[in-house]
PyMOL Python script that loads the backbone (N, CA, C, O; Angstrom):
from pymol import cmd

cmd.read_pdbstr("""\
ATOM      1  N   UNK A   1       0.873  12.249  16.017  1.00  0.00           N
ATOM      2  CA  UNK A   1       1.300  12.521  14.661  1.00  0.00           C
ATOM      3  C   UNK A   1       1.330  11.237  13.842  1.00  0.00           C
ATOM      4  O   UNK A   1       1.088  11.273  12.635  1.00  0.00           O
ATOM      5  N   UNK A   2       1.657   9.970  14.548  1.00  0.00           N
ATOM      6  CA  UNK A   2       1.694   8.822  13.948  1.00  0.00           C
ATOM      7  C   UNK A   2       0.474   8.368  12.599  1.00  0.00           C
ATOM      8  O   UNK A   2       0.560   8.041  11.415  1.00  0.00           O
ATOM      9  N   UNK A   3      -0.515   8.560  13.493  1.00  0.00           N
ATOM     10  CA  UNK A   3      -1.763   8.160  12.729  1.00  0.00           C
ATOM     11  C   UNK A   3      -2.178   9.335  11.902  1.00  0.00           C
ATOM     12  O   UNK A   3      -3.035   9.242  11.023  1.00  0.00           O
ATOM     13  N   UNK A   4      -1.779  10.041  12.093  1.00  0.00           N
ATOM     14  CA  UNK A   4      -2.499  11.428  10.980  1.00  0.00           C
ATOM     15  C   UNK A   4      -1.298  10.864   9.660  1.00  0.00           C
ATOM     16  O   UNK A   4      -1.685  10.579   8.527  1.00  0.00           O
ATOM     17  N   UNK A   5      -0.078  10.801  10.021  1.00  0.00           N
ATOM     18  CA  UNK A   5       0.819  10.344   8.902  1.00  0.00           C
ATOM     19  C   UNK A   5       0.241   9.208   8.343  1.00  0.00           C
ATOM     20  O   UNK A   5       0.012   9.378   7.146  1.00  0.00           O
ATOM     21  N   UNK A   6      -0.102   8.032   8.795  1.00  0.00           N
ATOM     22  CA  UNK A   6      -0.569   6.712   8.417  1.00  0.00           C
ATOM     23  C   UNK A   6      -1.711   7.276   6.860  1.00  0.00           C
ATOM     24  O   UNK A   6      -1.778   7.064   5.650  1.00  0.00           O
ATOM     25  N   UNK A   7      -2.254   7.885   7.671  1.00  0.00           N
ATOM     26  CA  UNK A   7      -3.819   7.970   7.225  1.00  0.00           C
ATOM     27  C   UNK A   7      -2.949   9.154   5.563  1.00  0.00           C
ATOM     28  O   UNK A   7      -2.885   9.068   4.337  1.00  0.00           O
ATOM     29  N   UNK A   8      -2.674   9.714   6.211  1.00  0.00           N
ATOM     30  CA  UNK A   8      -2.291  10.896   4.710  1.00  0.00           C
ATOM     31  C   UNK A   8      -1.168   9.757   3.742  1.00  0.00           C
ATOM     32  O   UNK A   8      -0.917   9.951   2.552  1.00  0.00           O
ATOM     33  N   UNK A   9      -0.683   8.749   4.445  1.00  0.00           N
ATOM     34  CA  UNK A   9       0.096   8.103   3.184  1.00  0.00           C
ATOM     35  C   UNK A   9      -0.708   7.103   2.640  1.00  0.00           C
ATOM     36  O   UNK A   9      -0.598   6.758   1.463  1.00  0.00           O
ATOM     37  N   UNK A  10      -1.678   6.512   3.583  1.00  0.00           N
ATOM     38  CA  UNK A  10      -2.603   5.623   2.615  1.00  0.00           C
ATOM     39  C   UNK A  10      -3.782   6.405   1.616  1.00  0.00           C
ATOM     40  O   UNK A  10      -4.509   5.803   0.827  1.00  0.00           O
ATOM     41  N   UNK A  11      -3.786   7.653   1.812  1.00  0.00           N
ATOM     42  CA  UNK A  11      -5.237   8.604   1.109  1.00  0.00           C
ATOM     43  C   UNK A  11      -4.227   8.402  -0.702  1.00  0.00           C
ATOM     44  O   UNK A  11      -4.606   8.246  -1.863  1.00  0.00           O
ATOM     45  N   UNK A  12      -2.379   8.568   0.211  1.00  0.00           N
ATOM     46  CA  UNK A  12      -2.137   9.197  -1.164  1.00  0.00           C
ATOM     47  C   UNK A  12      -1.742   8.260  -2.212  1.00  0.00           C
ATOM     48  O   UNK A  12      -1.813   8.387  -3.434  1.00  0.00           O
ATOM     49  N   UNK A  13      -1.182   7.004  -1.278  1.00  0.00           N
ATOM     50  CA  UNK A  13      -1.348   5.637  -2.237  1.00  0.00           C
ATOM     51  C   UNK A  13      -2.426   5.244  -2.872  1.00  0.00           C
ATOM     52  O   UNK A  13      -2.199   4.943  -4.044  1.00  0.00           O
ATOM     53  N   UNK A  14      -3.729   5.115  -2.465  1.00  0.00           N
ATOM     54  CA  UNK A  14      -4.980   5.375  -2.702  1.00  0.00           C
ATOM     55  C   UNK A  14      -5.500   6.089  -4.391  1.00  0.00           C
ATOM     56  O   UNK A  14      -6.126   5.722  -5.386  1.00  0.00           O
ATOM     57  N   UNK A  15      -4.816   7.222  -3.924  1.00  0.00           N
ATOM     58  CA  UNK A  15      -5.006   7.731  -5.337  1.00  0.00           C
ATOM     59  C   UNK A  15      -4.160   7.691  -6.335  1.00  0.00           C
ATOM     60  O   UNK A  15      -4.463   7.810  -7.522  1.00  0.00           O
ATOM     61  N   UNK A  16      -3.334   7.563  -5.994  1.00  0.00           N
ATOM     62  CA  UNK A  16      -1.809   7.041  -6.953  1.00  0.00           C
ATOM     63  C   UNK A  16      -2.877   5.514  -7.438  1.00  0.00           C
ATOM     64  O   UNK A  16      -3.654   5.754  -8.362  1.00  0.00           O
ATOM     65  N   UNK A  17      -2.901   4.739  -7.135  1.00  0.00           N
ATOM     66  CA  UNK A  17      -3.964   3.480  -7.291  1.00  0.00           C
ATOM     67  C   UNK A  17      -4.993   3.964  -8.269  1.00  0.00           C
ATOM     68  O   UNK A  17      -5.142   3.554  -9.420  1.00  0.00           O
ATOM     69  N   UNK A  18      -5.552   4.720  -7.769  1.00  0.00           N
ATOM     70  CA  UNK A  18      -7.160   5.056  -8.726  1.00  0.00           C
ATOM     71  C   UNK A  18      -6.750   5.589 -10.032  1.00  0.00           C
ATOM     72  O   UNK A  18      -7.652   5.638 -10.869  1.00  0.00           O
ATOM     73  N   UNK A  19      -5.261   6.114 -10.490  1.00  0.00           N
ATOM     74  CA  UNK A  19      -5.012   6.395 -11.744  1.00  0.00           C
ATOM     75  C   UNK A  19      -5.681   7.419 -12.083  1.00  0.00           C
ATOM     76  O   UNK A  19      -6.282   7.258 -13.145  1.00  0.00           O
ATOM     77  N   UNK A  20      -5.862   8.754 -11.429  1.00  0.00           N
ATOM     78  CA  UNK A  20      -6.396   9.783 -11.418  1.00  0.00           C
ATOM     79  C   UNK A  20      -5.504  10.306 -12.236  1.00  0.00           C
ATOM     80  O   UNK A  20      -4.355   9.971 -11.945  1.00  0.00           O
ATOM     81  N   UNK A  21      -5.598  10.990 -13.136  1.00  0.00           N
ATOM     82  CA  UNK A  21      -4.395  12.586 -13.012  1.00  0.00           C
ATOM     83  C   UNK A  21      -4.091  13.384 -12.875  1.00  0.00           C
ATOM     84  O   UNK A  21      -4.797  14.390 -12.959  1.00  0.00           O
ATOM     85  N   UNK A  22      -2.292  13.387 -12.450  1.00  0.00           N
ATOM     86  CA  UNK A  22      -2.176  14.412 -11.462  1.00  0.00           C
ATOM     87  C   UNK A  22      -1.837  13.775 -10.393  1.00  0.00           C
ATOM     88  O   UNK A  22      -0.885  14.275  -9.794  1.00  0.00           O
ATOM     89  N   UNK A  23      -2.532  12.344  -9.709  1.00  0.00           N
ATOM     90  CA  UNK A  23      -2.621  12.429  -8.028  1.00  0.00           C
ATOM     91  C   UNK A  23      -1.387  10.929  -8.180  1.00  0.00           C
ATOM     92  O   UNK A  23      -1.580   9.871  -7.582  1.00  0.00           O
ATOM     93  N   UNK A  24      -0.050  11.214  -9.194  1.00  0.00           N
ATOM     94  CA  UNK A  24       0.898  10.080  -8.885  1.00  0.00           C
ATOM     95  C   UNK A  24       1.647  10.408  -7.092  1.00  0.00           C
ATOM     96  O   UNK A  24       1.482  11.299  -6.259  1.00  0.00           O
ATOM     97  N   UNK A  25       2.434   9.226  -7.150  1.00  0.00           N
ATOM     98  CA  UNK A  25       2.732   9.553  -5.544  1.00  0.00           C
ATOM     99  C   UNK A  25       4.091  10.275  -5.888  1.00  0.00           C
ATOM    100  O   UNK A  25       4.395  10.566  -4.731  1.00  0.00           O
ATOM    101  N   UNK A  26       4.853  10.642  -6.450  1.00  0.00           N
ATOM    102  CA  UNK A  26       6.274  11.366  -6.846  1.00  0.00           C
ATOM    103  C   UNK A  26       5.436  12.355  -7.049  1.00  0.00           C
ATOM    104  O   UNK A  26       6.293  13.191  -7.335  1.00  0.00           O
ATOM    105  N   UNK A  27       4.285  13.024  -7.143  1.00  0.00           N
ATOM    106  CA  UNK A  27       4.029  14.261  -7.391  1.00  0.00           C
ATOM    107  C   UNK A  27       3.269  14.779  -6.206  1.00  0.00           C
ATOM    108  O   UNK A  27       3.149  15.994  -6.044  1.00  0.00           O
ATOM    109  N   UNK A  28       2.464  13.431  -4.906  1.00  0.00           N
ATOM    110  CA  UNK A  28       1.936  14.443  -4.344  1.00  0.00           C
ATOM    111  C   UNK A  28       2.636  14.231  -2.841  1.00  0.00           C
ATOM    112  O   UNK A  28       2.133  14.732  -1.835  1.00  0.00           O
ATOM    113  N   UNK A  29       3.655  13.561  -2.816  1.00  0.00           N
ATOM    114  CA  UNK A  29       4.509  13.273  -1.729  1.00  0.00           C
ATOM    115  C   UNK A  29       4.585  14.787  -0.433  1.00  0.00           C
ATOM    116  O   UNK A  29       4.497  14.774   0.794  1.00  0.00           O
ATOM    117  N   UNK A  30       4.810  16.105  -1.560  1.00  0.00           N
ATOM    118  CA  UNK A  30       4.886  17.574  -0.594  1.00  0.00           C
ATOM    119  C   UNK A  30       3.547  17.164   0.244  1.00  0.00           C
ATOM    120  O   UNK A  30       3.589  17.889   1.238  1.00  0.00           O
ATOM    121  N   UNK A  31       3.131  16.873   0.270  1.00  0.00           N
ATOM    122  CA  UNK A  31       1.589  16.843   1.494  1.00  0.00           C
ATOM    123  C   UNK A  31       1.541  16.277   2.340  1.00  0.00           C
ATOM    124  O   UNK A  31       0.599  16.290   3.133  1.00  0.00           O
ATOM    125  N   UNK A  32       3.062  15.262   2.476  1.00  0.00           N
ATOM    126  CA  UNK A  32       3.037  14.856   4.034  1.00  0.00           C
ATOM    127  C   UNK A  32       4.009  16.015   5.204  1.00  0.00           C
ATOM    128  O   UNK A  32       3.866  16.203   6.412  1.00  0.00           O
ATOM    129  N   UNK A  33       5.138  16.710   4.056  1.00  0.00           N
ATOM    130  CA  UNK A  33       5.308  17.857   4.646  1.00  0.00           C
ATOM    131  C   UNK A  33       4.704  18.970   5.159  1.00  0.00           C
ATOM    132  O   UNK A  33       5.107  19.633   6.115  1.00  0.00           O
ATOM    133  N   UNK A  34       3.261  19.247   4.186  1.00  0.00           N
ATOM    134  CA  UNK A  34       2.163  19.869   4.940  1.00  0.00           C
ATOM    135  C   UNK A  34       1.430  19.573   5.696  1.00  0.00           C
ATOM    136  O   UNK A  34       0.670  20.351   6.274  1.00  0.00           O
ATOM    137  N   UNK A  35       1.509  18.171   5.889  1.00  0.00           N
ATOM    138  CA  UNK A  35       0.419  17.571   7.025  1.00  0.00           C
ATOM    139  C   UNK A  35       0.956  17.309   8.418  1.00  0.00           C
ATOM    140  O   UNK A  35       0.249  17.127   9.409  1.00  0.00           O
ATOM    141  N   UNK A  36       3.141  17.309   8.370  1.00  0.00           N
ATOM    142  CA  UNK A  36       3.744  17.336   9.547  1.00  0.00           C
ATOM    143  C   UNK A  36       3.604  18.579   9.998  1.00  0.00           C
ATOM    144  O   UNK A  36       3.130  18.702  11.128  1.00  0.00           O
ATOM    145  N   UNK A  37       4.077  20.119   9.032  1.00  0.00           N
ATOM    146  CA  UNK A  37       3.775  21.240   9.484  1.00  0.00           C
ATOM    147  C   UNK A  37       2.430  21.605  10.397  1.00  0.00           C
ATOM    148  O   UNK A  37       2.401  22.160  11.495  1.00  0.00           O
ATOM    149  N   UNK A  38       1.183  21.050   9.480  1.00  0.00           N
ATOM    150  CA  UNK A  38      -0.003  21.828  10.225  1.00  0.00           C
ATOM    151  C   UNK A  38       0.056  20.699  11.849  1.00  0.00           C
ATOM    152  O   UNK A  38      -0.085  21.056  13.019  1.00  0.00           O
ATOM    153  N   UNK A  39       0.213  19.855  11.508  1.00  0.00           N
ATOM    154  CA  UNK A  39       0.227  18.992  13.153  1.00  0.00           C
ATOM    155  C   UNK A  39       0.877  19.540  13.838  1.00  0.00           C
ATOM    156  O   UNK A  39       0.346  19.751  14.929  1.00  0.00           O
ATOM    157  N   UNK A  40       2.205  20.040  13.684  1.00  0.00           N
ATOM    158  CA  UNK A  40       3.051  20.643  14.513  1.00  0.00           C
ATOM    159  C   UNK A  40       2.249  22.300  14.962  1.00  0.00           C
ATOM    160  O   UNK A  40       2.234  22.683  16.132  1.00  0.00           O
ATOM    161  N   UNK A  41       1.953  22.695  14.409  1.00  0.00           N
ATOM    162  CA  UNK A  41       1.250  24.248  14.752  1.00  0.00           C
ATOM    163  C   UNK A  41      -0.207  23.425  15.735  1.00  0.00           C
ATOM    164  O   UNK A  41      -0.438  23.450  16.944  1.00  0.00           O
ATOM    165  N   UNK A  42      -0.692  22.994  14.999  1.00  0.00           N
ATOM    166  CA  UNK A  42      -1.956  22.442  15.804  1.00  0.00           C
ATOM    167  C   UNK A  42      -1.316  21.873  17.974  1.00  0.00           C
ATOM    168  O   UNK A  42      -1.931  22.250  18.971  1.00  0.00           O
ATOM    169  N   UNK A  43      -0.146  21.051  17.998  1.00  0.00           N
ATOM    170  CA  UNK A  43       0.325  20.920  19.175  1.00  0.00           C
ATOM    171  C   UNK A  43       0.770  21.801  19.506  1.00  0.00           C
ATOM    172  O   UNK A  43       0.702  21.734  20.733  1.00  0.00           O
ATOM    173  N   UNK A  44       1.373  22.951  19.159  1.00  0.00           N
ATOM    174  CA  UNK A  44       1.875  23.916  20.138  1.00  0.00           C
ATOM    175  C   UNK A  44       0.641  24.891  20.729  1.00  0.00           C
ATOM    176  O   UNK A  44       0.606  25.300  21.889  1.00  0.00           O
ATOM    177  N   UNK A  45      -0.588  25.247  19.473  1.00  0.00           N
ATOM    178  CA  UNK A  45      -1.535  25.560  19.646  1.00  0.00           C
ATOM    179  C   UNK A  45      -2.663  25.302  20.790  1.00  0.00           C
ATOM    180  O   UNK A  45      -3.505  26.077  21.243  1.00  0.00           O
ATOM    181  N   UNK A  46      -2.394  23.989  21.088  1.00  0.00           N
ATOM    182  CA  UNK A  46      -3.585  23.299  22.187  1.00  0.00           C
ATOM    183  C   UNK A  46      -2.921  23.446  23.419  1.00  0.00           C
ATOM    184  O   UNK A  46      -1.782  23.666  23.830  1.00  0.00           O
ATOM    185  N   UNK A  47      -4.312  23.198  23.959  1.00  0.00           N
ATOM    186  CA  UNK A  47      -4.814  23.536  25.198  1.00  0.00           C
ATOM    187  C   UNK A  47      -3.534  22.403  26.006  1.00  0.00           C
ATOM    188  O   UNK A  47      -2.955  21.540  25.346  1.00  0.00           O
ATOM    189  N   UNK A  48      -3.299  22.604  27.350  1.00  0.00           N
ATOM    190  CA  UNK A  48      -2.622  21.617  27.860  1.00  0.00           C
ATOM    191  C   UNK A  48      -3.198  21.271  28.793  1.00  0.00           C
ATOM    192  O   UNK A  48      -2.451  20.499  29.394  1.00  0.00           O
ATOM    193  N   UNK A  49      -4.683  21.441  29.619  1.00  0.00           N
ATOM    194  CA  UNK A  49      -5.213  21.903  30.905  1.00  0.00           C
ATOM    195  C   UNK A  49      -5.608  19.909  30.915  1.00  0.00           C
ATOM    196  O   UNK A  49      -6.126  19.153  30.094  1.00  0.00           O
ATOM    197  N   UNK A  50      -5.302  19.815  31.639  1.00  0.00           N
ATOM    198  CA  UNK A  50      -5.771  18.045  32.198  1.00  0.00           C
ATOM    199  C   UNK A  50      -4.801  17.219  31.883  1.00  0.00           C
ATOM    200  O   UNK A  50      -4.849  16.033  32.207  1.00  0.00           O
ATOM    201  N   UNK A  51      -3.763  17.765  31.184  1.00  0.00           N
ATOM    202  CA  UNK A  51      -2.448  16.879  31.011  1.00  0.00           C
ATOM    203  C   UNK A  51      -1.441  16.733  32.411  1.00  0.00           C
ATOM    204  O   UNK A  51      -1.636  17.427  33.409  1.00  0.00           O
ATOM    205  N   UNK A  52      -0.556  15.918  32.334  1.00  0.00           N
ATOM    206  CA  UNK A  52       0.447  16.043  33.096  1.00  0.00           C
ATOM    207  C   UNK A  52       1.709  16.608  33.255  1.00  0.00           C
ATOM    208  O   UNK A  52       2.521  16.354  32.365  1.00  0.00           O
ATOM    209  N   UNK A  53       2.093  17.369  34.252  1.00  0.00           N
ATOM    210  CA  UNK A  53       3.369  18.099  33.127  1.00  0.00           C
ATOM    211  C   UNK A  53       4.784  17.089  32.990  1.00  0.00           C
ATOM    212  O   UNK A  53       4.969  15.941  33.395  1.00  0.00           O
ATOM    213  N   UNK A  54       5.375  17.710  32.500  1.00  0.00           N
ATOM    214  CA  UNK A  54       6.613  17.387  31.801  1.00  0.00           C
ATOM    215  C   UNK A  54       7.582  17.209  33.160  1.00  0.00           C
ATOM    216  O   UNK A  54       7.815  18.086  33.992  1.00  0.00           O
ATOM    217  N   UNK A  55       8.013  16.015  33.155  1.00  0.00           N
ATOM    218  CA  UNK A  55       9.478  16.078  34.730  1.00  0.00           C
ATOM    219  C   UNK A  55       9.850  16.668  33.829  1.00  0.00           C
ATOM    220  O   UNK A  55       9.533  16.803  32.647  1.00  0.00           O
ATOM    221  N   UNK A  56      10.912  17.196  34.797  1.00  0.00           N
ATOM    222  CA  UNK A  56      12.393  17.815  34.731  1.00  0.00           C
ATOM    223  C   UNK A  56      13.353  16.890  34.576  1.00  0.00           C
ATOM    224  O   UNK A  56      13.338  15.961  35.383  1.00  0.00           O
ATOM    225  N   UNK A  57      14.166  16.901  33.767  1.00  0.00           N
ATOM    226  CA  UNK A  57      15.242  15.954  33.468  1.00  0.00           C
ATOM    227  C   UNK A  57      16.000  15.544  35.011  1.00  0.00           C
ATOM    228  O   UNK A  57      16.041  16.265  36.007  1.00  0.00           O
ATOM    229  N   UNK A  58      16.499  14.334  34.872  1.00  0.00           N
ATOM    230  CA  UNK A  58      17.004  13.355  35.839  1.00  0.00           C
ATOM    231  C   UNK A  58      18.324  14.323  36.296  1.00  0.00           C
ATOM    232  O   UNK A  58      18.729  15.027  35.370  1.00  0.00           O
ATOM    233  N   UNK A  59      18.991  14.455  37.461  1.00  0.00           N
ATOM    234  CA  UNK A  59      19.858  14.556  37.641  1.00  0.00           C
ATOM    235  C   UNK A  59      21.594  13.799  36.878  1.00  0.00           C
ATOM    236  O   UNK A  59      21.538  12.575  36.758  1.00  0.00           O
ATOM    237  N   UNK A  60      22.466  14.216  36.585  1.00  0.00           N
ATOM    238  CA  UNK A  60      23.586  13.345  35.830  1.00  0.00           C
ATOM    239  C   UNK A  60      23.926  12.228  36.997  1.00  0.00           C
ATOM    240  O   UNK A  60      24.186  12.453  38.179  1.00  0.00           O
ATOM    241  N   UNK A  61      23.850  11.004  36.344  1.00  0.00           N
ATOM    242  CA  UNK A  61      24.271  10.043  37.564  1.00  0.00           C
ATOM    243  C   UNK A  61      25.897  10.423  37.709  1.00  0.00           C
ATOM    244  O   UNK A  61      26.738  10.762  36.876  1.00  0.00           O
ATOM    245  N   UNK A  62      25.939  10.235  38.974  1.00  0.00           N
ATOM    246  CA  UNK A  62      27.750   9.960  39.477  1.00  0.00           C
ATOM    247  C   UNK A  62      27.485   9.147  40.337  1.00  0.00           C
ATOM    248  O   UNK A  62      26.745   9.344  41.301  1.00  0.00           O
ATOM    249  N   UNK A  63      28.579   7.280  39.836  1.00  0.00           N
ATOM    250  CA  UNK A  63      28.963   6.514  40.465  1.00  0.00           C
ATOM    251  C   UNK A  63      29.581   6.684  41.839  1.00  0.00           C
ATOM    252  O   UNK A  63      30.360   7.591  42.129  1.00  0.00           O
ATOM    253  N   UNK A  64      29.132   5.657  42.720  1.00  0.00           N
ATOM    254  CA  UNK A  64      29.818   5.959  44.003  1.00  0.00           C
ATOM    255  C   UNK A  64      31.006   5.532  44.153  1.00  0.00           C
ATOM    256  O   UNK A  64      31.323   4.459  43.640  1.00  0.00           O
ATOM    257  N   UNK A  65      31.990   6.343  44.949  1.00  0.00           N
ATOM    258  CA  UNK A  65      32.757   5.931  45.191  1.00  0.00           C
ATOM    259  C   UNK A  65      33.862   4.934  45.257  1.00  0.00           C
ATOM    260  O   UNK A  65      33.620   4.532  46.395  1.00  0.00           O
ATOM    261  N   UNK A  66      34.989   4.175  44.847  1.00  0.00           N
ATOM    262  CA  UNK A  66      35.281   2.828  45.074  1.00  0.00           C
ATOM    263  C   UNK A  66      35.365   2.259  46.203  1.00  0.00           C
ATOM    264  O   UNK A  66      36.208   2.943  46.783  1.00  0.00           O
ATOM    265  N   UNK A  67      35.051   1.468  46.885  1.00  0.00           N
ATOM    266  CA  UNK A  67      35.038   0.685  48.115  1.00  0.00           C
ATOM    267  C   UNK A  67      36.650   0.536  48.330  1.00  0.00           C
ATOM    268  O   UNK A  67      37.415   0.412  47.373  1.00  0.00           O
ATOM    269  N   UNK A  68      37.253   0.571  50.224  1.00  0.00           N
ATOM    270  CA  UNK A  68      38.556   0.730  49.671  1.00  0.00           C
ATOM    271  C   UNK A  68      39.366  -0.881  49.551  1.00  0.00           C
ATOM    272  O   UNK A  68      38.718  -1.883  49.855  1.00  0.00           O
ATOM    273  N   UNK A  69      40.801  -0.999  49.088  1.00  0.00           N
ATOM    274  CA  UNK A  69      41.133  -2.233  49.113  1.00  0.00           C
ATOM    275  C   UNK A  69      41.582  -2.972  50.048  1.00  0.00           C
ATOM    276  O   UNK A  69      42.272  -2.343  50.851  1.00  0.00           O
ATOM    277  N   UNK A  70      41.427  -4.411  50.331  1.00  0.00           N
ATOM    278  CA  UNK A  70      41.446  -4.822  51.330  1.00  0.00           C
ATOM    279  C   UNK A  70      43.044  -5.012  51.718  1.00  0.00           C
ATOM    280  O   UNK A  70      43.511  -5.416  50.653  1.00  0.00           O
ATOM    281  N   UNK A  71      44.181  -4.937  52.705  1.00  0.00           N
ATOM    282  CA  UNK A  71      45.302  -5.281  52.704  1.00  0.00           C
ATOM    283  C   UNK A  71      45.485  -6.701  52.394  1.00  0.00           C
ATOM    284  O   UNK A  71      44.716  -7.644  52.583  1.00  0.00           O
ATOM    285  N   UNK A  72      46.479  -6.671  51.958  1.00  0.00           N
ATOM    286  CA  UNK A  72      46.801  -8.624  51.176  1.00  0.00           C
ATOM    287  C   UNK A  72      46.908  -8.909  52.442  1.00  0.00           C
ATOM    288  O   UNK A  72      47.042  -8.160  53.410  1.00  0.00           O
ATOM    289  N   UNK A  73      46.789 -10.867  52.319  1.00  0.00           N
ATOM    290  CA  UNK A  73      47.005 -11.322  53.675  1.00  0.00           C
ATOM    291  C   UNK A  73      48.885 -11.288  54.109  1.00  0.00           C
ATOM    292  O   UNK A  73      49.878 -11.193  53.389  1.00  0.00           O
ATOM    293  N   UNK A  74      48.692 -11.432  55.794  1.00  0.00           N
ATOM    294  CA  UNK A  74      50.250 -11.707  56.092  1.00  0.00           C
ATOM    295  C   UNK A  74      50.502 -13.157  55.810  1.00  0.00           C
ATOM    296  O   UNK A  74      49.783 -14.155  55.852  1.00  0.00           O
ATOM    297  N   UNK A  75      52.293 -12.856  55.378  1.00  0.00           N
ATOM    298  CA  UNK A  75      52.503 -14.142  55.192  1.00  0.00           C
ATOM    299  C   UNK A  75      53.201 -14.633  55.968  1.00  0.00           C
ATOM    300  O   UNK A  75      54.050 -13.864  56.421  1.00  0.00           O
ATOM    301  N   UNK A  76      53.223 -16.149  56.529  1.00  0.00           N
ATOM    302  CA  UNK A  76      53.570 -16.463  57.622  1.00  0.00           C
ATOM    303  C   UNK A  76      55.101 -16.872  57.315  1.00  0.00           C
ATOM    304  O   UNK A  76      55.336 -17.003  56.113  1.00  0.00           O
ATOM    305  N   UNK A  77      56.159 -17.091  58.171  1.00  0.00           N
ATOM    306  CA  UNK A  77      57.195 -17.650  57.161  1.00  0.00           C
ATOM    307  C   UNK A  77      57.748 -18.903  58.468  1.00  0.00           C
ATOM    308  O   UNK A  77      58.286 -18.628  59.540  1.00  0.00           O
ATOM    309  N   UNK A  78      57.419 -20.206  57.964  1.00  0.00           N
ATOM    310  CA  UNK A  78      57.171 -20.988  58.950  1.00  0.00           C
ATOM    311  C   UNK A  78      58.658 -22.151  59.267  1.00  0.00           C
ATOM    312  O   UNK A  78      58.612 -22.979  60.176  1.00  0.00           O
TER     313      UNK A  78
END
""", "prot")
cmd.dss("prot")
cmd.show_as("cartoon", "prot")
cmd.util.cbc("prot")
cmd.orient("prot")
């Protein structure tokens, strides 16, 4: 989706530039919303056959255990 966006915001700066009218960029800005929509239909649409699939999410980590504490030393009383 990255580069299809790239490319549709430089077409539309582009013409905002050429001083066309009609093609300012506050007026034709809706066309990157149409150009995320049709990308999005286009990926759900395709083929997936030679891809890899998707893992399955990680298990939730749980920390181990605390190690237990050591008894203080004895004290001698001399």
């Amino acid at each position: 989706m990255g580069p299809v966006l790239m490319i549709t915001v430089g077409i539309l700066f582009l013409l905002d530039n050429l001083w066309l009218y009609g093609f300012q960029f506050h007026r034709t800005w809706p066309v990157i919303l149409l150009v995320i929509g049709a990308v999005k239909i286009l990926q759900t649409s395709g083929s997936t056959e030679g891809h890899t699939p998707v893992l399955p999410p990680a298990p939730p980590y749980t920390p181990a255990p605390p190690s237990p504490v050591a008894p203080p030393p004895e004290v001698q009383n001399g």
